[in-house]
C-alpha positions, 0 to 999 in steps of 0.5 A, a space after each residue: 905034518 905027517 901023522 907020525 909028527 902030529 902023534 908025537 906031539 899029541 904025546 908030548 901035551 900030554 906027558 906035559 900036562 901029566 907033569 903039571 897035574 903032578 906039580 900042581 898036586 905036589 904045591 897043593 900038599 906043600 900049600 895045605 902043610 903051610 896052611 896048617 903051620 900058620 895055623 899053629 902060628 897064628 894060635 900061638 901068636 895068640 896065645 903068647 899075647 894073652 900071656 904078655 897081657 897078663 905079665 903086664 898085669 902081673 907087673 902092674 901089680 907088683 909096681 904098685 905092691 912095690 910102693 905100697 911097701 915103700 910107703 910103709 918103709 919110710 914110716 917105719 924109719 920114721 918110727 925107728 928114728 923116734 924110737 933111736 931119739 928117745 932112747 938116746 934122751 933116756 939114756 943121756 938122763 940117766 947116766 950118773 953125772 961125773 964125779 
């Protein structure tokens, strides 16, 4: 190998470890700009389980409003069926007996 030989190849290494020192800086950037978004992925992941935690809280809640008001509603209808009945009866005495 001449000397002209052992120089082009020394020059070849070395453009190609440039390279790769470039690419490694290159996936470096990309690897801390993934790392940021998945950060903010993660923190909104969180934050989104935080809120389905208290619109399942929130639907608990209103479930059980939603019977209480059930509960109410047949007493209510129970209360105007009497209230219906009685004011059938006063009416049926009180109408004048046909002549």
């Amino acid at each position: 190998m001449s000397l002209m030989d052992v120089e082009k190849t020394m020059q070849f290494i070395l453009d190609t470890q440039a390279r790769l020192e470039a690419s490694v800086g290159e996936h470096n950037e990309r690897l801390a700009k993934i790392e940021a978004s998945l950060a903010t992925l993660a923190d909104l992941v969180g934050r989104l389980a935080q809120a389905e935690i208290r619109l399942v809280e929130k639907m608990n809640h209103l479930a059980a409003s939603q019977a209480d008001l059930a509960e109410s509603q047949k007493h209510t209808d129970q209360r105007l069926d009497a209230l219906i009945d009685f004011a059938d009866r006063f009416m049926r005495r009180n109408e004048a007996p046909p002549q």
